[in-house]
C-alpha positions as YAML, in Angstrom:
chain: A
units: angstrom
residues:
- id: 1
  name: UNK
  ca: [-10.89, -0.20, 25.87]
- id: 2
  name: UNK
  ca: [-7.36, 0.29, 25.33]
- id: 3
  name: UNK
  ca: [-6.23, 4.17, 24.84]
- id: 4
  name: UNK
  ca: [-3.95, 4.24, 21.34]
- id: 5
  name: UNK
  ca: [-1.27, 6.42, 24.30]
- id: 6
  name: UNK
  ca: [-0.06, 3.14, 25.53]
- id: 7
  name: UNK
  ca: [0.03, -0.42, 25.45]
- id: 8
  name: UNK
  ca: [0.67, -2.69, 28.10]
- id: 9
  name: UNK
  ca: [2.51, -5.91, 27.34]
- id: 10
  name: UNK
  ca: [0.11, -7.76, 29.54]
- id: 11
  name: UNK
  ca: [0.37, -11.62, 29.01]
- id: 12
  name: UNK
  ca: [-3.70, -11.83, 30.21]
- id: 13
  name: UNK
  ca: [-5.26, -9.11, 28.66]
- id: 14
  name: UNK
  ca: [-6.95, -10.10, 25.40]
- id: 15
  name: UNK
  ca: [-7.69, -7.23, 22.83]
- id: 16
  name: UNK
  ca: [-11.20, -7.47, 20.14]
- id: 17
  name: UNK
  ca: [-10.57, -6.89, 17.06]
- id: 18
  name: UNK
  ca: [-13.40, -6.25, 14.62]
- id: 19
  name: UNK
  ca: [-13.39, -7.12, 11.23]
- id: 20
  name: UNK
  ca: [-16.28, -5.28, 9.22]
- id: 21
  name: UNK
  ca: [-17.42, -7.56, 6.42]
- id: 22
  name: UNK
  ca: [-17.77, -4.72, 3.95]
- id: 23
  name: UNK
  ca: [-20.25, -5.15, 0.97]
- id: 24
  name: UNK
  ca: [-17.49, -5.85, -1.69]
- id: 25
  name: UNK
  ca: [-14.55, -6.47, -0.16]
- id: 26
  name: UNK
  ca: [-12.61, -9.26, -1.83]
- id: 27
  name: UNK
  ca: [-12.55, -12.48, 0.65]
- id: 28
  name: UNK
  ca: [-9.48, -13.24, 0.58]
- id: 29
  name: UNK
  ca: [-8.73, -9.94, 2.35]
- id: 30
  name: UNK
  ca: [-11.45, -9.97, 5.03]
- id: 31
  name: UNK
  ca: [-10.38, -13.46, 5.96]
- id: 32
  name: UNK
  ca: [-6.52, -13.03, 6.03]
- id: 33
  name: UNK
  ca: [-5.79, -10.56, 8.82]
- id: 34
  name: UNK
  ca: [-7.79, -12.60, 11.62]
- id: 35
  name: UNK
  ca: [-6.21, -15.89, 10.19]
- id: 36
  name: UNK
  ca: [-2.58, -13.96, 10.92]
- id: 37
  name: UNK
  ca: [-4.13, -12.36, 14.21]
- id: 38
  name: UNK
  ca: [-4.83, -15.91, 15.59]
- id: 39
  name: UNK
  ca: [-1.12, -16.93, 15.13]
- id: 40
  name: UNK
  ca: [0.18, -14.20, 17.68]
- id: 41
  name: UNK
  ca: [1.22, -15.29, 20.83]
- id: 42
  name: UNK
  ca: [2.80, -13.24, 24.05]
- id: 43
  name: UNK
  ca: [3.63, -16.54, 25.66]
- id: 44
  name: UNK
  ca: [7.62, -16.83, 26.21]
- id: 45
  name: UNK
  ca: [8.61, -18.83, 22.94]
- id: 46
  name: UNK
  ca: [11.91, -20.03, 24.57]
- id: 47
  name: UNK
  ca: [9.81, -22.11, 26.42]
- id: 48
  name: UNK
  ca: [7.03, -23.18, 24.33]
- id: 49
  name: UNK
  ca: [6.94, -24.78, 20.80]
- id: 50
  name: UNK
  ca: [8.01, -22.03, 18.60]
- id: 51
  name: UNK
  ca: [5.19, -23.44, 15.95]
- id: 52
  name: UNK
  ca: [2.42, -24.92, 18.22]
- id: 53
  name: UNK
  ca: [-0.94, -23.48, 18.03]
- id: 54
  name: UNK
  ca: [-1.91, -24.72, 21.49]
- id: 55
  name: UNK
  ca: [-0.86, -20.89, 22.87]
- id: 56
  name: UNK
  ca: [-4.28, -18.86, 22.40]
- id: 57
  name: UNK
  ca: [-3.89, -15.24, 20.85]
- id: 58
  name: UNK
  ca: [-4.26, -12.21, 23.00]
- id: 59
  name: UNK
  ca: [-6.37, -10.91, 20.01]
- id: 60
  name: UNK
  ca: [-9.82, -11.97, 19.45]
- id: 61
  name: UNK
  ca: [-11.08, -11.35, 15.72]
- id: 62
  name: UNK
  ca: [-14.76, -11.13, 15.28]
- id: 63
  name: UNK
  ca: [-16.44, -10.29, 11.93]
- id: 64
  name: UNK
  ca: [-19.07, -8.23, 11.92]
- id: 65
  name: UNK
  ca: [-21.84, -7.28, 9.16]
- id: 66
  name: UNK
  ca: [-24.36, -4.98, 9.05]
- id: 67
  name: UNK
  ca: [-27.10, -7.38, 10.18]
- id: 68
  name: UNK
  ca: [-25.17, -9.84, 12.00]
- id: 69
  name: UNK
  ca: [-25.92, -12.22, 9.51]
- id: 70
  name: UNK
  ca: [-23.72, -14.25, 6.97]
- id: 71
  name: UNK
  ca: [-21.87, -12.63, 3.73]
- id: 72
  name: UNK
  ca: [-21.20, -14.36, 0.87]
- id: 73
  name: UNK
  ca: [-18.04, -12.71, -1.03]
- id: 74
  name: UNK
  ca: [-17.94, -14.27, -4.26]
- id: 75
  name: UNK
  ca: [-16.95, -18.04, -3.51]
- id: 76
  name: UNK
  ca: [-16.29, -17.31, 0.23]
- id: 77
  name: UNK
  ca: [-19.09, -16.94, 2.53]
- id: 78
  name: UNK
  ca: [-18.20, -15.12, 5.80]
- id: 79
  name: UNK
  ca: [-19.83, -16.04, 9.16]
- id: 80
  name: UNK
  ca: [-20.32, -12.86, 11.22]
- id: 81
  name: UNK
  ca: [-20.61, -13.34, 14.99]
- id: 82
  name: UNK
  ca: [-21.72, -9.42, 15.63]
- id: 83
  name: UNK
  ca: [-23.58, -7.25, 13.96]
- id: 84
  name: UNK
  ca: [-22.27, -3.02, 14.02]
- id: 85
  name: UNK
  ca: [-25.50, -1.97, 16.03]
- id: 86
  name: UNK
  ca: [-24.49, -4.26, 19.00]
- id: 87
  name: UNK
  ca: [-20.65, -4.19, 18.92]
- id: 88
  name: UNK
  ca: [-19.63, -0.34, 19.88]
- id: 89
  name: UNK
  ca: [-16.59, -0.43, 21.31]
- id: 90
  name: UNK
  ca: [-13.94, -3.35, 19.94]
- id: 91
  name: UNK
  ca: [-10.31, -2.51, 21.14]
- id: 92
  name: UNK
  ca: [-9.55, -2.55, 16.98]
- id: 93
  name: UNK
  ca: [-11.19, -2.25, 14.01]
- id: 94
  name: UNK
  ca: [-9.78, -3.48, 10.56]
- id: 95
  name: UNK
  ca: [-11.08, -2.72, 7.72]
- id: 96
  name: UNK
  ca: [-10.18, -4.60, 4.54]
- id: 97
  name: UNK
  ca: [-9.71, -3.03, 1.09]
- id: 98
  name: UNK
  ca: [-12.89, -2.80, -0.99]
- id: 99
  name: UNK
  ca: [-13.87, -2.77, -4.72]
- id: 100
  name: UNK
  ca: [-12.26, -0.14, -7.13]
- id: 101
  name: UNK
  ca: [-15.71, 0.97, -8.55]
- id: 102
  name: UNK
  ca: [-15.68, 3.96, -5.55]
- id: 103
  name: UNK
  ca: [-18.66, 5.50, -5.69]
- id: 104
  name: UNK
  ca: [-20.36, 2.60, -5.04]
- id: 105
  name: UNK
  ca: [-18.58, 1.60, -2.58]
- id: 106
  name: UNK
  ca: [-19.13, 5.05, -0.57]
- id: 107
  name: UNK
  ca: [-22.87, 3.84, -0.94]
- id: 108
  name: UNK
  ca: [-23.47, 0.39, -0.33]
- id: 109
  name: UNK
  ca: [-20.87, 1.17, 3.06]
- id: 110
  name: UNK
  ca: [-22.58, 3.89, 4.39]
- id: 111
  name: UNK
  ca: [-23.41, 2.24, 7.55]
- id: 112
  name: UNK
  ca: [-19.96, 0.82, 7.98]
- id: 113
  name: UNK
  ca: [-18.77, 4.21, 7.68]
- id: 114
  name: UNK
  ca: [-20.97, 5.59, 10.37]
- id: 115
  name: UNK
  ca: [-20.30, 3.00, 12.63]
- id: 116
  name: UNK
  ca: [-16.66, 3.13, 12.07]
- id: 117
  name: UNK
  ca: [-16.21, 6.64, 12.97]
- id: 118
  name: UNK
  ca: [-18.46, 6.56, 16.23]
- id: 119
  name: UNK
  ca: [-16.26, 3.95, 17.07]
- id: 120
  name: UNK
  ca: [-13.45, 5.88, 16.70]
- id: 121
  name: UNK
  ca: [-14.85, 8.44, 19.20]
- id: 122
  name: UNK
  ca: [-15.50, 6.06, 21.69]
- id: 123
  name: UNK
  ca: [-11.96, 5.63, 21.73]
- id: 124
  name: UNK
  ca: [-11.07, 2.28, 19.25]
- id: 125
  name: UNK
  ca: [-8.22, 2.12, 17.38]
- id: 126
  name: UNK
  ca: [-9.10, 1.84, 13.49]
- id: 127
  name: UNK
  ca: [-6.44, 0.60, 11.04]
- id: 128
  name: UNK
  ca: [-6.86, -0.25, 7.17]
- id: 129
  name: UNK
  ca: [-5.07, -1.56, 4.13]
- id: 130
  name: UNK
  ca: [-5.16, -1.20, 0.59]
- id: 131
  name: UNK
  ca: [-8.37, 1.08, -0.23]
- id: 132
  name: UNK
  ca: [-9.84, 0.19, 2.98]
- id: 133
  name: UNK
  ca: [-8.71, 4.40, 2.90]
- id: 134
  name: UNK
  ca: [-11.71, 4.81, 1.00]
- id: 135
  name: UNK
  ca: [-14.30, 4.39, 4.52]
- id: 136
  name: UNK
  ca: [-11.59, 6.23, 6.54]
- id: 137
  name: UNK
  ca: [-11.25, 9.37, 4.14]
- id: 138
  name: UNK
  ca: [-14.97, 9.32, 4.45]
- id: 139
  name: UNK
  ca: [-15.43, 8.67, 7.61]
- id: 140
  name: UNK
  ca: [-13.56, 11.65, 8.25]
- id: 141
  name: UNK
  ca: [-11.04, 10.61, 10.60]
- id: 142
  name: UNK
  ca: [-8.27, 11.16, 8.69]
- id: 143
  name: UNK
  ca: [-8.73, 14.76, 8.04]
- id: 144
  name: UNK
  ca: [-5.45, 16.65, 8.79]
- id: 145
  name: UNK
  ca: [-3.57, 13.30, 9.23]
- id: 146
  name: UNK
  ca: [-1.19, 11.39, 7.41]
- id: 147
  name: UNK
  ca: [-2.32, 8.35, 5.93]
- id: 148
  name: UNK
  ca: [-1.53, 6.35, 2.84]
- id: 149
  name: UNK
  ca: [-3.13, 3.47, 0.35]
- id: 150
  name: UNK
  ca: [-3.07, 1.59, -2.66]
- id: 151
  name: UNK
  ca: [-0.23, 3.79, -5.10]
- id: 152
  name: UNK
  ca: [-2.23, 2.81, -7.80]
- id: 153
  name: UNK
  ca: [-4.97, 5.07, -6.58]
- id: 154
  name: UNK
  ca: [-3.08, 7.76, -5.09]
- id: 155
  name: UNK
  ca: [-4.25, 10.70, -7.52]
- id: 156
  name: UNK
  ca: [-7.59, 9.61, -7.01]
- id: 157
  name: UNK
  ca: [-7.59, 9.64, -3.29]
- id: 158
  name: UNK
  ca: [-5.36, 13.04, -3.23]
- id: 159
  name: UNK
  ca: [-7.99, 14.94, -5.35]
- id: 160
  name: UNK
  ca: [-11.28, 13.79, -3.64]
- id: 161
  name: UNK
  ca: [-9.57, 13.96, -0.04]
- id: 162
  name: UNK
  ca: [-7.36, 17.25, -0.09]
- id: 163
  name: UNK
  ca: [-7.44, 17.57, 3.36]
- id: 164
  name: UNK
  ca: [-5.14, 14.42, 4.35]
- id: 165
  name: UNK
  ca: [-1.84, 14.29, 3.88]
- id: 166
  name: UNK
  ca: [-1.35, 11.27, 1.44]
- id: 167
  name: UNK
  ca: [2.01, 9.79, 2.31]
- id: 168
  name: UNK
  ca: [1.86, 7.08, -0.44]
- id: 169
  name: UNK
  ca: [5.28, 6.33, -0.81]
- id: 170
  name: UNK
  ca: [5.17, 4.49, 2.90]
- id: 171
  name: UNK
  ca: [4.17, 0.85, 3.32]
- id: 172
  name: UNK
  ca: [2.39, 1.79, 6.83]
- id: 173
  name: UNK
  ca: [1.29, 5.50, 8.49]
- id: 174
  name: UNK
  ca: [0.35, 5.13, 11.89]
- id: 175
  name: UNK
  ca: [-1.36, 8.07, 13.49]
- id: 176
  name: UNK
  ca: [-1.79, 6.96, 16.77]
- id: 177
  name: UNK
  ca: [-5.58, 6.18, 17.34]
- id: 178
  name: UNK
  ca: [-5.53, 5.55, 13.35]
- id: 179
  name: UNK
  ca: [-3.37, 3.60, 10.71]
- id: 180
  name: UNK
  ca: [-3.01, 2.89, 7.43]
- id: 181
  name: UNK
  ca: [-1.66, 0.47, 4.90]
- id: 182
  name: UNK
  ca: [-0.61, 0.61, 1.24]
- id: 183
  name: UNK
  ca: [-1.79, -1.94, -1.59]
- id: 184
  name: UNK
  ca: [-2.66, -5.71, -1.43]
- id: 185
  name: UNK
  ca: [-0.52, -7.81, 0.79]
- id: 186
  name: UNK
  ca: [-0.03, -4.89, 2.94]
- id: 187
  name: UNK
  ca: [-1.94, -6.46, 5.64]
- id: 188
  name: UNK
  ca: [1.12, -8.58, 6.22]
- id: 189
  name: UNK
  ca: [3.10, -6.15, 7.51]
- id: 190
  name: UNK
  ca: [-0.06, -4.46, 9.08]
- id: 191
  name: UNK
  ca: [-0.36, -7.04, 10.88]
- id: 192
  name: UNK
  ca: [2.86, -7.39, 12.57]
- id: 193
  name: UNK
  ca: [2.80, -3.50, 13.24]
- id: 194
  name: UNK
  ca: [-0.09, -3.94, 15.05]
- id: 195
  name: UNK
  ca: [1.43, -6.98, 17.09]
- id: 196
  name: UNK
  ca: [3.99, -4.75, 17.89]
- id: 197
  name: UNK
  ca: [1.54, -1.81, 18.98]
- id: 198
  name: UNK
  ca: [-0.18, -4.16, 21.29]
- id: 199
  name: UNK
  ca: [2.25, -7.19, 22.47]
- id: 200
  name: UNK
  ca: [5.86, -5.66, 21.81]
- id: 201
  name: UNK
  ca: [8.45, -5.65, 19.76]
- id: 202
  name: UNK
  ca: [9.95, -9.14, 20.14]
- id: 203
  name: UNK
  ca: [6.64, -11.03, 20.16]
- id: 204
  name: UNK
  ca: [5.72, -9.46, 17.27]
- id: 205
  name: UNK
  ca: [9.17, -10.34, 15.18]
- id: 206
  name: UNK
  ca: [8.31, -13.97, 16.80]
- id: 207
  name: UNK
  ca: [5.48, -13.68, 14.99]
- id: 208
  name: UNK
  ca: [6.89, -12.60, 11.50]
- id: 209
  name: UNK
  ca: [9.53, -15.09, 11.71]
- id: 210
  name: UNK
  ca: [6.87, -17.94, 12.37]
- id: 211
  name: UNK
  ca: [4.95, -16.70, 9.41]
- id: 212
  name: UNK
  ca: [7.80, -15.45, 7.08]
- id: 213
  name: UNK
  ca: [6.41, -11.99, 7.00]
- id: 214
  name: UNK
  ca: [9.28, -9.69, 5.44]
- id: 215
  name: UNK
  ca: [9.59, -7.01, 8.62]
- id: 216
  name: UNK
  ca: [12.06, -5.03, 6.70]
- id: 217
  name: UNK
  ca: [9.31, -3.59, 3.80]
- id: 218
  name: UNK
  ca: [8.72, 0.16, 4.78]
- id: 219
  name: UNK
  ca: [8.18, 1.70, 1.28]
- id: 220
  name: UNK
  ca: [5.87, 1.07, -1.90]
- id: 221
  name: UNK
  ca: [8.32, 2.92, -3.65]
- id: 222
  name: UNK
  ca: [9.96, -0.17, -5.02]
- id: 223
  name: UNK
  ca: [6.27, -1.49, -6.40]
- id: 224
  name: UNK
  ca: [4.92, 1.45, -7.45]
- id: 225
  name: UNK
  ca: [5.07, 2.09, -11.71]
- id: 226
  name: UNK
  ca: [5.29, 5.20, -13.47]
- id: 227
  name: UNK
  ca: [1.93, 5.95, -14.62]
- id: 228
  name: UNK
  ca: [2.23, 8.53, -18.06]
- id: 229
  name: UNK
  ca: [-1.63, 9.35, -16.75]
- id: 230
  name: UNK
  ca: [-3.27, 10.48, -20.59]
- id: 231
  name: UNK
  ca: [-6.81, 10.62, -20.04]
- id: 232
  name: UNK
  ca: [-7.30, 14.20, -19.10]
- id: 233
  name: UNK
  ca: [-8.27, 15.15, -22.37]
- id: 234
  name: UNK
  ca: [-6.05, 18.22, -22.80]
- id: 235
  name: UNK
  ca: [-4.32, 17.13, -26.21]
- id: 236
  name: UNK
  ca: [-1.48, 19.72, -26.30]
- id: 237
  name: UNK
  ca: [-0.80, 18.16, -22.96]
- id: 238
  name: UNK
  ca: [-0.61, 14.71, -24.09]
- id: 239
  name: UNK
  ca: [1.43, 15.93, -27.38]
- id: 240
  name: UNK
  ca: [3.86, 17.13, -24.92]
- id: 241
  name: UNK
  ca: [3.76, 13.89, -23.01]
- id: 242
  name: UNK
  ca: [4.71, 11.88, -25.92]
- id: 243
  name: UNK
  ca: [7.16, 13.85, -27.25]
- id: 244
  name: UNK
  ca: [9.24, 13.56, -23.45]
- id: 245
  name: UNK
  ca: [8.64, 9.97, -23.85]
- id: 246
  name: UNK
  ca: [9.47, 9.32, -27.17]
- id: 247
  name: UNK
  ca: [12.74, 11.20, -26.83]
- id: 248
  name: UNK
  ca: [13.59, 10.57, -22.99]
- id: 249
  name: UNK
  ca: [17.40, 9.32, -23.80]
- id: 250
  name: UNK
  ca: [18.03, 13.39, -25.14]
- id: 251
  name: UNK
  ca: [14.79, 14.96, -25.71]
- id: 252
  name: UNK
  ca: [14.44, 18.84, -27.18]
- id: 253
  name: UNK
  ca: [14.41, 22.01, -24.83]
- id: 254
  name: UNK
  ca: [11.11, 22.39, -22.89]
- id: 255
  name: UNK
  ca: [10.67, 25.29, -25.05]
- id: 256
  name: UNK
  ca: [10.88, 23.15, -28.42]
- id: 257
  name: UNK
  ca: [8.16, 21.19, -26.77]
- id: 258
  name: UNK
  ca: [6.20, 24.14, -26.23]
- id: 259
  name: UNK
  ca: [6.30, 25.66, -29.91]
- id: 260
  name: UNK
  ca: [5.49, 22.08, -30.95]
- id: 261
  name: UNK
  ca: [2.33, 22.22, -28.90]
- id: 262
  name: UNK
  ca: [1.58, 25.59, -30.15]
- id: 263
  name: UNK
  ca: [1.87, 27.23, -26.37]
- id: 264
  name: UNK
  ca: [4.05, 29.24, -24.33]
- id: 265
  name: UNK
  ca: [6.56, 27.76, -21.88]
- id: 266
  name: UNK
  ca: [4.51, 29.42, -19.11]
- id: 267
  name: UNK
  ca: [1.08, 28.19, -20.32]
- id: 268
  name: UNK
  ca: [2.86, 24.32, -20.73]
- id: 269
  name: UNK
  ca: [5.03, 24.31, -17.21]
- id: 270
  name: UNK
  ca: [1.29, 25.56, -15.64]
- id: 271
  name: UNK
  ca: [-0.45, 22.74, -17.69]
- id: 272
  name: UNK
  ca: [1.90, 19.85, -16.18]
- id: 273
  name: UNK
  ca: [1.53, 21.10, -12.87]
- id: 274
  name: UNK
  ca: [-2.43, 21.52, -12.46]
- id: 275
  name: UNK
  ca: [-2.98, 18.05, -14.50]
- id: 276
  name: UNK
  ca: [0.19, 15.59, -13.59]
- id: 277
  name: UNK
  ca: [1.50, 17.11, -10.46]
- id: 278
  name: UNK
  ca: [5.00, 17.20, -11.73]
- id: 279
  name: UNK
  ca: [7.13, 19.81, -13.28]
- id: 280
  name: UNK
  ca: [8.44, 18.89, -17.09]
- id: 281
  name: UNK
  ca: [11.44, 18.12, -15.38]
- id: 282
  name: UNK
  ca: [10.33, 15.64, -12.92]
- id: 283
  name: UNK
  ca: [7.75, 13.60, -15.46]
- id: 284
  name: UNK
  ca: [11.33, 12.99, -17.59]
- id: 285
  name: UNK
  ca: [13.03, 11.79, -14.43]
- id: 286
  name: UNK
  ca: [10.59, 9.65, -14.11]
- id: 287
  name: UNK
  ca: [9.83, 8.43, -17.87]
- id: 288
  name: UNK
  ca: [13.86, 7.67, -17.53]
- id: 289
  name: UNK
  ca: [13.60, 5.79, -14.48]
- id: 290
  name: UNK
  ca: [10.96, 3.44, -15.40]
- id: 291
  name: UNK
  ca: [12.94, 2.72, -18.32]
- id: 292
  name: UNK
  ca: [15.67, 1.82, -16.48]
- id: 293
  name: UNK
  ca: [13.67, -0.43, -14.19]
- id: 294
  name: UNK
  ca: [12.68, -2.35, -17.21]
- id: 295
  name: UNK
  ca: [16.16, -2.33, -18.48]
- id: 296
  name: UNK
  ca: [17.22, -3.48, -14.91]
- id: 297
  name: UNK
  ca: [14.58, -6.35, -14.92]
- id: 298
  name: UNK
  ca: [14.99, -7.85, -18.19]
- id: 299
  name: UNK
  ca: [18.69, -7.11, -19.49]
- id: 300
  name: UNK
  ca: [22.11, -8.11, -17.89]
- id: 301
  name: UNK
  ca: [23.78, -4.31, -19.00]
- id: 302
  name: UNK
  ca: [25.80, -2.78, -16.52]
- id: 303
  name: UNK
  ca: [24.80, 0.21, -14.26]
- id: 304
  name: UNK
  ca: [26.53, 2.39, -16.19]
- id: 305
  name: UNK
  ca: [25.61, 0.91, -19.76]
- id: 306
  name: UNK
  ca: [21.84, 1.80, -18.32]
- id: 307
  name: UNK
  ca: [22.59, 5.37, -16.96]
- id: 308
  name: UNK
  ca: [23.44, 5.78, -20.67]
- id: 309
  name: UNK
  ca: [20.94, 4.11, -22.35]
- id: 310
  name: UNK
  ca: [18.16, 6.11, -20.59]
- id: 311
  name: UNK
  ca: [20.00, 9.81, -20.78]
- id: 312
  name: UNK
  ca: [22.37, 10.00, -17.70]
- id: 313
  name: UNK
  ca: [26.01, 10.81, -18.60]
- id: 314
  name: UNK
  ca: [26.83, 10.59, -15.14]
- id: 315
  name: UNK
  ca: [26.17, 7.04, -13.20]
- id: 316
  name: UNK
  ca: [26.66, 9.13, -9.63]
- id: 317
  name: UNK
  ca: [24.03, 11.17, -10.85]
- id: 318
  name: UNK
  ca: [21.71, 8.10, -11.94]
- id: 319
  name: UNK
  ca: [22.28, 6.17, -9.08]
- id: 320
  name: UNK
  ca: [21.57, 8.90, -6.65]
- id: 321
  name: UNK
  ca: [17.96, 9.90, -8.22]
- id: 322
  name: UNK
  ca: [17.00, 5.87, -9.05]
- id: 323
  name: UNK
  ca: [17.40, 5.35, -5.05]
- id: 324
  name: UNK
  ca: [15.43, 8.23, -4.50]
- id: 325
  name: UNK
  ca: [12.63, 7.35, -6.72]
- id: 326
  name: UNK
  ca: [12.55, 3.22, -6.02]
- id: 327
  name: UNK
  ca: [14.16, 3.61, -2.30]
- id: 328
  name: UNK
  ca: [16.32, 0.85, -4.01]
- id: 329
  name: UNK
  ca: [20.03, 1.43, -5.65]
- id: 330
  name: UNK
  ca: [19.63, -0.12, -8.74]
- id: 331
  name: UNK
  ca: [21.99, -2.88, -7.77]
- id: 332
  name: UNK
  ca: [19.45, -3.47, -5.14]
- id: 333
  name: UNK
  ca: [16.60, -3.40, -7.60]
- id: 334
  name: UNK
  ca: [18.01, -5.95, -10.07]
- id: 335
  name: UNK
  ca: [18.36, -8.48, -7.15]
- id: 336
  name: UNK
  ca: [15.01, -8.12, -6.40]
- id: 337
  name: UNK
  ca: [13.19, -7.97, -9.38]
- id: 338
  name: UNK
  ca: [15.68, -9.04, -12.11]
- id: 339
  name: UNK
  ca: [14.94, -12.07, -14.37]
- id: 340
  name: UNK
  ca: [17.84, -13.82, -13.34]
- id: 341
  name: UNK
  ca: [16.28, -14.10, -9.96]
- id: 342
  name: UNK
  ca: [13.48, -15.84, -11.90]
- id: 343
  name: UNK
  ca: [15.58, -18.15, -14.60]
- id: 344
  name: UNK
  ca: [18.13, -19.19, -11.86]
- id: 345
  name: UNK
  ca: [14.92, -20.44, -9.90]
- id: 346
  name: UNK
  ca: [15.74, -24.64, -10.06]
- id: 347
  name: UNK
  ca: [11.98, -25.19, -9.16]
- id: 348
  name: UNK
  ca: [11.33, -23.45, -12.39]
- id: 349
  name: UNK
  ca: [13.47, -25.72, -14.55]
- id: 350
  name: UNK
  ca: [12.07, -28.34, -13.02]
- id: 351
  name: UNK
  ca: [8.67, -27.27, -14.79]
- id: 352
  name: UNK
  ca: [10.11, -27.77, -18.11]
- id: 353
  name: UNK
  ca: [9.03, -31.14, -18.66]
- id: 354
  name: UNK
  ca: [11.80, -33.21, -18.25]
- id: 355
  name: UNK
  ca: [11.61, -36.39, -15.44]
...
């Protein structure tokens, strides 16, 4: 068993890894982190093929089901070596993301989740991406840790699990015995953290390079979208909402707002703060941002021509609070995501027809 406290860069040590085959995960992402795991190796690459496979991994993936018997996910069916009654003590455990339908997922996982957290006693490391969270925060070995997950589910996991500190703005939380991953492809840079964790620093950027893993993403910020959340059926609320939207470039006072929802400034400013989790202030901030990430991705307009288009005056101003909210300046952005990165693509033109 290997204690989370340290890690020995031993070249003979091997490490298991289990992969729980949960009950509706999505294949691809119960296959993809032992396919990635299998491409480590701590051998010195300045003296062995940078690319060969002939190098076996120090980790040792092994899915596991309930039963020890095969899973069929959709089109993929899943071999499991191990079932989770015989294999109590794997080195790591990694559990993939599962469906978005929750509550069911909390059911048909149950004995995942059990065996997951005795696990965790016993002394394993556990690590998940995406809303793998979900068996974690249920597990209960997050509680009172930091820990993050898909940002598209972040208010649901920060209202039915109050007790961790969501951190959902970071790519990758690592708590020691216990980590975390945000959305999706995640599990890339999961991956390479936990080749780091285990094997070192420079076999795991080996690694990355070998697979063209981007080591450098740290945030979701840059992903995440501004979600104008409307289905909490409080309509003088949601009147409020639109008007901000509707007039984000220069809307009215906050107090206009509140006369044209028929309610007191107090009664509104406590409304956006129990519901959206954002002061009046902040949902505009962000309403103007999001417009200016569109503006960014589809237009050529200057910064400046944008600060002004969605309400700033001041570019200092717009650039400062557009890096805080993307962790991108919005030069930065536009080289990212622009749609010049897109129509400049010659592989694209090349898909116009023409021989």
């Amino acid at each position: 068993m290997v204690s989370y406290l340290y890690y020995s860069m031993s070249l003979e040590k091997s490490f298991s890894v289990a992969i729980p085959v949960l009950a509706d995960s999505p294949g691809v992402a119960v296959i993809s982190p032992p396919f990635l795991l299998e491409k480590f190796s701590a051998s010195d690459f300045l003296c062995a093929d940078f690319c060969a496979d002939t190098v076996k991994s120090p980790f040792q993936p092994i899915m596991v089901s309930f039963d020890g018997k095969p899973v069929q996910l959709g089109e993929i069916n899943i071999n499991c070596k191990r079932s989770i009654t015989d294999f109590q003590n794997p080195d790591l455990i990694i559990v993939p993301s599962v469906g978005t339908d929750f509550d069911l997922s909390l059911q048909i996982n149950k004995p995942y989740i059990d065996w997951i957290a005795k696990c965790y006693r016993q002394g394993s490391i556990v690590a998940s991406f995406c809303t793998g969270a979900l068996i974690l925060a249920e597990s209960g070995i997050l509680n009172g840790k930091r820990a993050t997950t898909n940002w598209c589910y972040a208010e649901f996991f920060k209202k039915k699990y109050p007790n961790i500190q969501w951190h959902i703005d970071q790519l990758i939380v690592d708590e020691g015995s216990v980590i975390t991953a945000g959305g999706a492809t995640s599990y890339l840079n999961l991956v390479i953290h936990i080749g780091r964790k285990f094997l070192g620093q420079q076999t795991a950027l080996r690694a990355a390079k070998r697979m063209l893993i981007d080591v450098e993403r740290h945030s979701q910020l840059p992903y995440m979208v501004f979600s104008q959340h409307k289905n909490h059926g409080d309509e003088a609320l949601k009147k409020a909402q639109i008007i901000i939207e509707k007039n984000f470039q220069a809307p009215p006072s906050f107090q206009e707002i509140a006369i044209s929802c028929g309610l007191s400034t107090r009664t509104l400013l406590r409304k956006f703060r129990a519901t959206l989790g954002l002061s009046p202030s902040k949902y505009l901030q962000s309403v103007r941002i999001e417009a200016a990430k569109h503006l960014l991705e589809t237009t050529n307009k200057t910064i400046e021509e944008i600060s002004y288009a969605v309400g700033y005056e001041e570019e200092r101003s717009f650039r400062r609070l557009f890096k805080k909210l993307t962790s991108l300046s919005p030069k930065a952005y536009r080289a990212k995501y622009g749609v010049a990165v897109f129509l400049n693509s010659k592989d694209l033109c090349s898909c116009s027809g023409s021989k």
